[in-house]
PQR file of N, CA, C, O and H, with PARSE charges and radii, in Angstrom:
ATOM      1  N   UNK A   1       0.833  -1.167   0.000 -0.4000 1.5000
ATOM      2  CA  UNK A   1       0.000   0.000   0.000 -0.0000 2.0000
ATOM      3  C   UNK A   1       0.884   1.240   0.000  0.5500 1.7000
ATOM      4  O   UNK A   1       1.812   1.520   0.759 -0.5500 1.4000
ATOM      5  N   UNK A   2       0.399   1.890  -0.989 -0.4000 1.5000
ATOM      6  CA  UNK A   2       1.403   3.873  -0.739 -0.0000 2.0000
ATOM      7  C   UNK A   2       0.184   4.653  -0.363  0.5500 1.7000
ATOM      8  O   UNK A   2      -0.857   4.971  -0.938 -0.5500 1.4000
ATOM      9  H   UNK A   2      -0.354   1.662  -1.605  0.4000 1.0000
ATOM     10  N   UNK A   3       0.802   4.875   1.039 -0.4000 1.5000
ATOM     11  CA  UNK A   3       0.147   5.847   1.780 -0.0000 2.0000
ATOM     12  C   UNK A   3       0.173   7.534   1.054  0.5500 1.7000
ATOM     13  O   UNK A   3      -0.694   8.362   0.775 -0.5500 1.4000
ATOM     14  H   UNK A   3       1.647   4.616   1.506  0.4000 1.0000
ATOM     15  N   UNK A   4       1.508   7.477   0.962 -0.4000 1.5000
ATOM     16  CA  UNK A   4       1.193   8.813   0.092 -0.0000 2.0000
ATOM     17  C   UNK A   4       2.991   8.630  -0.938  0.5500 1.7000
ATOM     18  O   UNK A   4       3.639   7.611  -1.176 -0.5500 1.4000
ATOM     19  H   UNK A   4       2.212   6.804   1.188  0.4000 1.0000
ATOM     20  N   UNK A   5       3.275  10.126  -1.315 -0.4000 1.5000
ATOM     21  CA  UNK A   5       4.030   9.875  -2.924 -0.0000 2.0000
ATOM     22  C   UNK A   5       5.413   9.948  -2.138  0.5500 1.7000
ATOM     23  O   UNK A   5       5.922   9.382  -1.171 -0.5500 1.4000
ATOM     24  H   UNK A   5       2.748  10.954  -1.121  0.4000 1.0000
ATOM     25  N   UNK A   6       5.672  10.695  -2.829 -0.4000 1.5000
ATOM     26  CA  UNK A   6       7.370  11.012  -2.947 -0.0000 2.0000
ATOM     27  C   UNK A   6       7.421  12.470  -2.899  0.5500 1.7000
ATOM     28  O   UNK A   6       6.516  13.289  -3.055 -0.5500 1.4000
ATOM     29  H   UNK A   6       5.258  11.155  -3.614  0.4000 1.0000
ATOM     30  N   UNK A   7       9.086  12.681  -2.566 -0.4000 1.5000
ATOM     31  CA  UNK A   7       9.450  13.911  -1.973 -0.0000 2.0000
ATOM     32  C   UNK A   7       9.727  14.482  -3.411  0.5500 1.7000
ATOM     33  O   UNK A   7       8.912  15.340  -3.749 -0.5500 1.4000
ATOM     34  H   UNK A   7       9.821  12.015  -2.438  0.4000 1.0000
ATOM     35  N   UNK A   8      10.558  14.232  -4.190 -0.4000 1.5000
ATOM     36  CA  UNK A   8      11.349  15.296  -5.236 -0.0000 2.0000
ATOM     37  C   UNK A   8       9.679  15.399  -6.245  0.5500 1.7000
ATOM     38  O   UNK A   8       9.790  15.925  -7.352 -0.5500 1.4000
ATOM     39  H   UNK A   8      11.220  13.535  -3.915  0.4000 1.0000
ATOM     40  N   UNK A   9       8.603  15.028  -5.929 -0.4000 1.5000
ATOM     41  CA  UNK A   9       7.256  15.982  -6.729 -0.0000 2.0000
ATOM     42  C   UNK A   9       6.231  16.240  -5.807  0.5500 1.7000
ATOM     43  O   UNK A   9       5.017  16.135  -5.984 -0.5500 1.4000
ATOM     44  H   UNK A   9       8.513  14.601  -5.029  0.4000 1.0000
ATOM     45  N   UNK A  10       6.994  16.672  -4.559 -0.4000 1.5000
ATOM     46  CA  UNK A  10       6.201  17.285  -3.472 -0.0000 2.0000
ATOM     47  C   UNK A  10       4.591  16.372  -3.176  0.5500 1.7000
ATOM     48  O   UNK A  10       3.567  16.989  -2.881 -0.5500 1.4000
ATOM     49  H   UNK A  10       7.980  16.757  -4.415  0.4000 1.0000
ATOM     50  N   UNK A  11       4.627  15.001  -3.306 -0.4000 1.5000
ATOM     51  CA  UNK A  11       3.430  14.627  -2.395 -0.0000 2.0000
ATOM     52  C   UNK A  11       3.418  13.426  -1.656  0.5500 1.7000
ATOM     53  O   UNK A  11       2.680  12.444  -1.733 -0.5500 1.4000
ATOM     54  H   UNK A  11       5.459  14.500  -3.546  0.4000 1.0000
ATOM     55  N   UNK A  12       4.690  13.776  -0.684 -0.4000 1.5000
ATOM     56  CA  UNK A  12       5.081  12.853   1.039 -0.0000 2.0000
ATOM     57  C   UNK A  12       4.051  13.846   1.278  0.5500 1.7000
ATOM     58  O   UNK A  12       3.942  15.018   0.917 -0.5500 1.4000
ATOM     59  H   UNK A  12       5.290  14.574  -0.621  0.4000 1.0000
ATOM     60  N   UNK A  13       3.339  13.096   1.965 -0.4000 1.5000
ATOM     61  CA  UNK A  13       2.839  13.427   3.255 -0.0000 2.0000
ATOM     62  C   UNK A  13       2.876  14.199   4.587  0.5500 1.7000
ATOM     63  O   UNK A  13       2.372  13.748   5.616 -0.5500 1.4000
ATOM     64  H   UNK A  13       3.428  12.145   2.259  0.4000 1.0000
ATOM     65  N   UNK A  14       3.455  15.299   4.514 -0.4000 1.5000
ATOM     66  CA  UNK A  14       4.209  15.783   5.492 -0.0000 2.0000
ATOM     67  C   UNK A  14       2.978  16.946   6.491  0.5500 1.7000
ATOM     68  O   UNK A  14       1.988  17.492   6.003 -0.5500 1.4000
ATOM     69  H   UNK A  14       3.864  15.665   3.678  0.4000 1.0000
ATOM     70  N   UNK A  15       3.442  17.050   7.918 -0.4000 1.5000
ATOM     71  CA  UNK A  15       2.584  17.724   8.811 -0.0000 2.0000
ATOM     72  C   UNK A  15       2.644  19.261   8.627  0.5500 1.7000
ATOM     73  O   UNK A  15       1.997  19.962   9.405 -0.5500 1.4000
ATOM     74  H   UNK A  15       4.246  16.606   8.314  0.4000 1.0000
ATOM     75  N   UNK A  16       3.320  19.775   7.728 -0.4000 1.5000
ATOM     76  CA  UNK A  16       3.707  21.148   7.988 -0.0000 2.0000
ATOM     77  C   UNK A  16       4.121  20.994   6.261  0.5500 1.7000
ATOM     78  O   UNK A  16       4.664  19.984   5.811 -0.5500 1.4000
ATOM     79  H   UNK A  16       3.846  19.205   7.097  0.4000 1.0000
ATOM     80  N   UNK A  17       3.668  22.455   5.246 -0.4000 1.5000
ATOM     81  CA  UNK A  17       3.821  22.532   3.976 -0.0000 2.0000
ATOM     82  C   UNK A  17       5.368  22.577   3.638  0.5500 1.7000
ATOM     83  O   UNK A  17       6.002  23.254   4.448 -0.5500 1.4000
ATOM     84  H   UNK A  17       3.227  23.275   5.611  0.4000 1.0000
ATOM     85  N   UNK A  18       5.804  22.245   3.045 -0.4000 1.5000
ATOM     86  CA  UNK A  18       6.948  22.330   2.009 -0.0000 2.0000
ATOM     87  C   UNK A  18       7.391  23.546   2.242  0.5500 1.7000
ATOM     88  O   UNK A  18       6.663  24.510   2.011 -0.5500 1.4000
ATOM     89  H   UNK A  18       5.289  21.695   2.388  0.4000 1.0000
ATOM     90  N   UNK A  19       8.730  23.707   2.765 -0.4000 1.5000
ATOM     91  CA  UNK A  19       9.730  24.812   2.440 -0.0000 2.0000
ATOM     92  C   UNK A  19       9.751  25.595   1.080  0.5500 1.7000
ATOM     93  O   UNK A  19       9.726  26.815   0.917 -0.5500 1.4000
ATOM     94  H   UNK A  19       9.322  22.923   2.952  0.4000 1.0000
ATOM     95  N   UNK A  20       9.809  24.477   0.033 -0.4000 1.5000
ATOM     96  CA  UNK A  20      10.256  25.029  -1.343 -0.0000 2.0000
ATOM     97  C   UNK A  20       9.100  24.997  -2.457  0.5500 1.7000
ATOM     98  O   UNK A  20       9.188  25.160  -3.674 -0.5500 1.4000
ATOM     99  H   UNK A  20       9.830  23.486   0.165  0.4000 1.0000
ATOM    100  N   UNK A  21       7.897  24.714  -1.576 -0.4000 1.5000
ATOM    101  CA  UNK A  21       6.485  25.116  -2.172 -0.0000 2.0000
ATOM    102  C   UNK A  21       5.403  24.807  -0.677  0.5500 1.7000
ATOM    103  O   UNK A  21       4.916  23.774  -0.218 -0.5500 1.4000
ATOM    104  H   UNK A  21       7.825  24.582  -0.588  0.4000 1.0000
ATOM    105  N   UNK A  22       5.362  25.891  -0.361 -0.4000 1.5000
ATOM    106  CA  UNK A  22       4.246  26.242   1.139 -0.0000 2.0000
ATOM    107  C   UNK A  22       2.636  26.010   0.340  0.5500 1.7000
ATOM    108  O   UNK A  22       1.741  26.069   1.183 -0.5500 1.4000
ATOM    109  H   UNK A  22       5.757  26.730  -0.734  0.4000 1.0000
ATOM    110  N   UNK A  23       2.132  25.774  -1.037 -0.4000 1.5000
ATOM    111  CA  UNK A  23       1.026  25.485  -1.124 -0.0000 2.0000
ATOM    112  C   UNK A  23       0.584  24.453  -0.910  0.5500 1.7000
ATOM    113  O   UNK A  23      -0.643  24.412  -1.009 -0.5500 1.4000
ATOM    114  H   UNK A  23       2.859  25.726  -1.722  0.4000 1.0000
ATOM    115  N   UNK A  24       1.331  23.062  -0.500 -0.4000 1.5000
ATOM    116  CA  UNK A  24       1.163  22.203  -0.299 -0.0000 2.0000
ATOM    117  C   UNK A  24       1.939  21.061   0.867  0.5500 1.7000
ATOM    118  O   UNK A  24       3.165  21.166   0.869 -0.5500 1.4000
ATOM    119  H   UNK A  24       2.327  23.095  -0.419  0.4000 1.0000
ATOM    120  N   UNK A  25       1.502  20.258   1.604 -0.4000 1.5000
ATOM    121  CA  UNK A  25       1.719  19.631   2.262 -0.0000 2.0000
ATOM    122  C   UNK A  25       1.737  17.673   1.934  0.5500 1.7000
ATOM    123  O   UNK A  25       1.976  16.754   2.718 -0.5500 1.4000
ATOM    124  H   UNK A  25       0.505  20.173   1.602  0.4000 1.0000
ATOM    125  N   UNK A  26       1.383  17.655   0.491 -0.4000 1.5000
ATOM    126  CA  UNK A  26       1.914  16.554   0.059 -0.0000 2.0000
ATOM    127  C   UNK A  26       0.125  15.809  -0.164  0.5500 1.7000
ATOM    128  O   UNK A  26      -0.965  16.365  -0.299 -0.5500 1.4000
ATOM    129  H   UNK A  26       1.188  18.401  -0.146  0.4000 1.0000
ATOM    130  N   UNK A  27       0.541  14.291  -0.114 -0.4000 1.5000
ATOM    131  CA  UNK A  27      -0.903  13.745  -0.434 -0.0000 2.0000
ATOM    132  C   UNK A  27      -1.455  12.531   0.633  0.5500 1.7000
ATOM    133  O   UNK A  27      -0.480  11.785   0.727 -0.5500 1.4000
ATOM    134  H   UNK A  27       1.427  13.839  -0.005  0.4000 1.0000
ATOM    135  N   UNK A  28      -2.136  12.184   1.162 -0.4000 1.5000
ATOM    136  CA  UNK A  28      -2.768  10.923   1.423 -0.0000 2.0000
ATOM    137  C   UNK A  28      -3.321  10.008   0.508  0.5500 1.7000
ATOM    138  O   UNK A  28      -4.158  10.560  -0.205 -0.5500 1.4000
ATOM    139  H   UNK A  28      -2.928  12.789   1.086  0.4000 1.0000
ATOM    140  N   UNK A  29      -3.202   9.113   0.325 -0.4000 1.5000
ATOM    141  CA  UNK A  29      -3.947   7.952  -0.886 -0.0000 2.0000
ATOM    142  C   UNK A  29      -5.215   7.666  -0.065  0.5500 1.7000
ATOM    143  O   UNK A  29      -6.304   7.730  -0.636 -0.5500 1.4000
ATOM    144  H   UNK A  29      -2.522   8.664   0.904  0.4000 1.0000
ATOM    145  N   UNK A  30      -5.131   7.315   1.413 -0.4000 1.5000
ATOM    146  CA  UNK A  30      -6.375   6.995   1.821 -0.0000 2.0000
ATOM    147  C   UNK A  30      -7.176   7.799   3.206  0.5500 1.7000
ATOM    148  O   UNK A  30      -6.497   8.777   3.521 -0.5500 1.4000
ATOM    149  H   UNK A  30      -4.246   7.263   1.877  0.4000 1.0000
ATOM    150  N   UNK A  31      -7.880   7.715   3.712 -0.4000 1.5000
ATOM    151  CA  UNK A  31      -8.355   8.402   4.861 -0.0000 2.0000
ATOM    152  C   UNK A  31      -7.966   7.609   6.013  0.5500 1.7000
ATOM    153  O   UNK A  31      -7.505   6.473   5.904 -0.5500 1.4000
ATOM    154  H   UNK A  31      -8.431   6.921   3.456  0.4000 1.0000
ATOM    155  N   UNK A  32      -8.164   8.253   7.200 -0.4000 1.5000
ATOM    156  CA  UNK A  32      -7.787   7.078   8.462 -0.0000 2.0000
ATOM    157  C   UNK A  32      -8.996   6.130   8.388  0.5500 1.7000
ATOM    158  O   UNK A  32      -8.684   4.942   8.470 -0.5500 1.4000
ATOM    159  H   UNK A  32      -8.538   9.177   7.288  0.4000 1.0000
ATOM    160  N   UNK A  33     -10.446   6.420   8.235 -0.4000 1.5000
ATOM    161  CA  UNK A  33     -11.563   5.740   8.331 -0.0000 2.0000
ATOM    162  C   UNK A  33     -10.884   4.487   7.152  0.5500 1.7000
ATOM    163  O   UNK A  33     -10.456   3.413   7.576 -0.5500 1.4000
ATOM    164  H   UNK A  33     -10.699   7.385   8.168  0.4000 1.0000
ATOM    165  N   UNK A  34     -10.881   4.810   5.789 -0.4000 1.5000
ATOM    166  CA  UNK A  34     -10.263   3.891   4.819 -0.0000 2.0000
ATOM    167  C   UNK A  34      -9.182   2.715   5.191  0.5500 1.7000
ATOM    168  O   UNK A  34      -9.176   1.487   5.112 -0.5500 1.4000
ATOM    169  H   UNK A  34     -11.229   5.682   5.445  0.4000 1.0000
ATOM    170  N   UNK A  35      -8.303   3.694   5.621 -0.4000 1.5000
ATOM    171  CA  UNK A  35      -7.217   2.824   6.453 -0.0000 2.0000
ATOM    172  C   UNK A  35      -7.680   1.933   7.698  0.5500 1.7000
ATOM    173  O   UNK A  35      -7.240   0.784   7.748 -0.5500 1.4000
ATOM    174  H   UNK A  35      -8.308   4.692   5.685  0.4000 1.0000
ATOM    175  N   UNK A  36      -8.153   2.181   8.254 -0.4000 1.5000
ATOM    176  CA  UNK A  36      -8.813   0.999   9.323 -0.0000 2.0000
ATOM    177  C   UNK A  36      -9.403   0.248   8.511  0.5500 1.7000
ATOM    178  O   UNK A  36      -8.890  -0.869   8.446 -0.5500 1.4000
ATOM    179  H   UNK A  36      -8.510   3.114   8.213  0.4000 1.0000
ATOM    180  N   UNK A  37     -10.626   0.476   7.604 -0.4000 1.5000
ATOM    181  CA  UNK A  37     -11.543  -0.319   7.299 -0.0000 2.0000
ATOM    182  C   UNK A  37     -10.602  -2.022   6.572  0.5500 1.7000
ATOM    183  O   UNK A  37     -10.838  -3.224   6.700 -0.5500 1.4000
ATOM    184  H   UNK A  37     -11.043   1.383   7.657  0.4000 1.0000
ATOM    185  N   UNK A  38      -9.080  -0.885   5.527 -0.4000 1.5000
ATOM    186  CA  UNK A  38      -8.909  -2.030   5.125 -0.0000 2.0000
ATOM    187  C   UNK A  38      -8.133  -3.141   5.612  0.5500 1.7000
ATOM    188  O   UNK A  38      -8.196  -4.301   5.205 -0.5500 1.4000
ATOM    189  H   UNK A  38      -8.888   0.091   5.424  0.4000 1.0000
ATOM    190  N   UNK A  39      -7.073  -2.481   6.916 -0.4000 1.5000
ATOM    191  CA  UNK A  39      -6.435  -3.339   7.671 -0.0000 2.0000
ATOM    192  C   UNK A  39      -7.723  -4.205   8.736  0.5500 1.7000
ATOM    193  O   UNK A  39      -7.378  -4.804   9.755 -0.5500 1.4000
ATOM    194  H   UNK A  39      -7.021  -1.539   7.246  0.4000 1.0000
ATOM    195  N   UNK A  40      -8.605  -4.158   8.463 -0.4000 1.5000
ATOM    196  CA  UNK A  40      -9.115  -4.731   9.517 -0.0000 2.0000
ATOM    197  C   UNK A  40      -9.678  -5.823   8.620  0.5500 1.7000
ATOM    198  O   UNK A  40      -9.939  -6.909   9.139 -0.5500 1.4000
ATOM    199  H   UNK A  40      -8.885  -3.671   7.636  0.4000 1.0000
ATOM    200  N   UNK A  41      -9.915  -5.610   7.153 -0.4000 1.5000
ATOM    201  CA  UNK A  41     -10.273  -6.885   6.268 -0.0000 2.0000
ATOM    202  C   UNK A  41      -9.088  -7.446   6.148  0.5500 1.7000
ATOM    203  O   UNK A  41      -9.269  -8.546   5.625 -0.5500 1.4000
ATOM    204  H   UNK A  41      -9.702  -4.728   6.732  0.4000 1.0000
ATOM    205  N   UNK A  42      -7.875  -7.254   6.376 -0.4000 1.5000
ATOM    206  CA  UNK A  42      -6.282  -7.669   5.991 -0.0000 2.0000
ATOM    207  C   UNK A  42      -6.604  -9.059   7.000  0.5500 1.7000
ATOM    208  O   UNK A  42      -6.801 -10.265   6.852 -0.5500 1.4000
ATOM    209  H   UNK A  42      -7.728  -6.361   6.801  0.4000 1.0000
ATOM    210  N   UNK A  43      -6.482  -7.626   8.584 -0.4000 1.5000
ATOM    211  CA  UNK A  43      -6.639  -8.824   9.570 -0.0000 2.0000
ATOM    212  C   UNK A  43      -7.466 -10.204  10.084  0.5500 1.7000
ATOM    213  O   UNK A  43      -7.184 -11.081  10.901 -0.5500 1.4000
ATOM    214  H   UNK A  43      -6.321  -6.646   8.704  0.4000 1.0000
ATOM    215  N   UNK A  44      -8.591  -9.971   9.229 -0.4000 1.5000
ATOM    216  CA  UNK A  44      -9.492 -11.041   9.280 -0.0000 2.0000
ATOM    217  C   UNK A  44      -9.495 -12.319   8.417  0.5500 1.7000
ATOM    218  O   UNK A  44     -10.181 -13.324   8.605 -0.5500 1.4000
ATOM    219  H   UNK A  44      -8.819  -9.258   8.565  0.4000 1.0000
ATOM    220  N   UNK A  45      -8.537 -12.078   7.368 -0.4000 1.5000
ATOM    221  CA  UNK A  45      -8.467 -12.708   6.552 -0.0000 2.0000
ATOM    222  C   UNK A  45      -7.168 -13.144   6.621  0.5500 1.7000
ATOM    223  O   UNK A  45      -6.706 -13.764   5.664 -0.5500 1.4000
ATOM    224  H   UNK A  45      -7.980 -11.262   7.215  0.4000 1.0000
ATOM    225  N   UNK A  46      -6.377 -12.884   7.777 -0.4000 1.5000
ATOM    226  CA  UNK A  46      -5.149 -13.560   8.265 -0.0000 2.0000
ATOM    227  C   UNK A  46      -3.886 -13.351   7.057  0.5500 1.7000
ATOM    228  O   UNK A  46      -2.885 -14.059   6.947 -0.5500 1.4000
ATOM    229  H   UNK A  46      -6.753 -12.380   8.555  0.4000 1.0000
ATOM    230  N   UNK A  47      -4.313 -12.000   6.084 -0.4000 1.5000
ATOM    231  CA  UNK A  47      -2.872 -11.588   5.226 -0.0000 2.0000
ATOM    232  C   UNK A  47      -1.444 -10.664   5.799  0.5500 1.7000
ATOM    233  O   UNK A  47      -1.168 -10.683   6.998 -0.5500 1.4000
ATOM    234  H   UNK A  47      -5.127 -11.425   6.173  0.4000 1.0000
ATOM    235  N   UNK A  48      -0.889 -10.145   5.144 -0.4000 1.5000
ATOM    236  CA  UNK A  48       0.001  -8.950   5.235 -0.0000 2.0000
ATOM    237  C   UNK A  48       0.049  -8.079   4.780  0.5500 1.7000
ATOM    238  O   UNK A  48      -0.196  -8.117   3.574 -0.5500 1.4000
ATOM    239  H   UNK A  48      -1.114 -10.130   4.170  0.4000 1.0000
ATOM    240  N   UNK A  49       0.341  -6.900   5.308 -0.4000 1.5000
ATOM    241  CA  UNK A  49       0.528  -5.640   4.644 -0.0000 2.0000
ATOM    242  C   UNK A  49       1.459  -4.708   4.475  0.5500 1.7000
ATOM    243  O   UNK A  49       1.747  -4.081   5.495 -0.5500 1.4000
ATOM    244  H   UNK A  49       0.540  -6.869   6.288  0.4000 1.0000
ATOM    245  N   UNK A  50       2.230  -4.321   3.121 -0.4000 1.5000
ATOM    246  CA  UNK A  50       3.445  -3.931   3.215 -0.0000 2.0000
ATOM    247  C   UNK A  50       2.867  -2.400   2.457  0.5500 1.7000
ATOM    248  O   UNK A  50       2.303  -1.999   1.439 -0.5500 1.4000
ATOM    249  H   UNK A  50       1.995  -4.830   2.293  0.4000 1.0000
ATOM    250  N   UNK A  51       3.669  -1.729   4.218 -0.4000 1.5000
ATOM    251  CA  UNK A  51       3.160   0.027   3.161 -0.0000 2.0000
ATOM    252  C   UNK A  51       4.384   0.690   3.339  0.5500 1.7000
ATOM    253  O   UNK A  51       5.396   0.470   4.004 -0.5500 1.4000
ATOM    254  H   UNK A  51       4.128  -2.055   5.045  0.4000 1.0000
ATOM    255  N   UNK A  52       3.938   1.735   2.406 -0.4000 1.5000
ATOM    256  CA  UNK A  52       5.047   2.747   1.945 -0.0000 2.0000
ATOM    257  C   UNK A  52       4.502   3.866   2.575  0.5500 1.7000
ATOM    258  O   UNK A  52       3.396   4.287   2.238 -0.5500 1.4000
ATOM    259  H   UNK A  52       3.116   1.914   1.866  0.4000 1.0000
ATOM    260  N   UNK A  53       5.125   4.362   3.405 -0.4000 1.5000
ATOM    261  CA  UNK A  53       4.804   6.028   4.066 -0.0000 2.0000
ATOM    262  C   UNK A  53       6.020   6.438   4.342  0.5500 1.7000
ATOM    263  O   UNK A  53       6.777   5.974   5.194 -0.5500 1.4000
ATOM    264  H   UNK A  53       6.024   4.020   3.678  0.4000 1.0000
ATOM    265  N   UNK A  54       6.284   7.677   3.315 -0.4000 1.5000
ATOM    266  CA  UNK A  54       7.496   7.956   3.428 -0.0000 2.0000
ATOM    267  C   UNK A  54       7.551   9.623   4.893  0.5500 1.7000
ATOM    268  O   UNK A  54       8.425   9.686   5.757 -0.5500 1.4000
ATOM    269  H   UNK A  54       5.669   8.055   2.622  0.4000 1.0000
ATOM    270  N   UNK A  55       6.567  10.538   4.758 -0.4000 1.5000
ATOM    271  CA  UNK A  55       6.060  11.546   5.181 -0.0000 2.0000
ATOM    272  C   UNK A  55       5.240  11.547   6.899  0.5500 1.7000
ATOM    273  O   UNK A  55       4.281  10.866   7.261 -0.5500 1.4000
ATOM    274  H   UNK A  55       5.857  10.486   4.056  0.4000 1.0000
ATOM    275  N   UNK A  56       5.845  12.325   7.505 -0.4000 1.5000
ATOM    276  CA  UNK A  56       5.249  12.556   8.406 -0.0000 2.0000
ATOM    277  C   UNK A  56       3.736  11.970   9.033  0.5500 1.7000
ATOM    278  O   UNK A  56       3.345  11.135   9.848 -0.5500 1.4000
ATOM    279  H   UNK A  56       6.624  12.879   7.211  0.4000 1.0000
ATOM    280  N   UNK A  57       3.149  13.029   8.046 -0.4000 1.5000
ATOM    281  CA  UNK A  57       1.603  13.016   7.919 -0.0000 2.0000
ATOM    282  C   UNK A  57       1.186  11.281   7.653  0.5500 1.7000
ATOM    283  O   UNK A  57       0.209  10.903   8.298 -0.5500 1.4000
ATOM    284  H   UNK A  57       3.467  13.708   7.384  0.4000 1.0000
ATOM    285  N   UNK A  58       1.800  10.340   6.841 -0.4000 1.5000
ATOM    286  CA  UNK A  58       1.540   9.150   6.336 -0.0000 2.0000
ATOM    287  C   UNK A  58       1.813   8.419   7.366  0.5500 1.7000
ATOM    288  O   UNK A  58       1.693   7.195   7.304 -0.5500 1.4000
ATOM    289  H   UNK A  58       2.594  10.647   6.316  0.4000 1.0000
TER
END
């Protein structure tokens, strides 16, 4: 799972906007509600989950 992007096109995830562009603070792929909903089908179904959060915020 990618929680959110990458740094060198500004959308990590980060808690506080970008130094070298303050219009933005990066991206989320999913919501926290989303994110529970789907680790909790992960967990029921006895899989794994390998995520990418590179950013603060993620």
């Amino acid at each position: 799972m990618f929680l959110d992007g990458t740094q060198p096109i500004h959308t990590t995830a980060l808690r506080k906007p970008y130094t070298d562009k303050p219009d933005t603070d990066g991206i989320l792929n999913y919501s926290q509600r989303e994110l529970k909903d789907i680790l909790r089908l992960v967990d029921e179904n006895n899989l794994q989950v390998t995520m990418h959060a590179i950013g603060d915020r993620a």
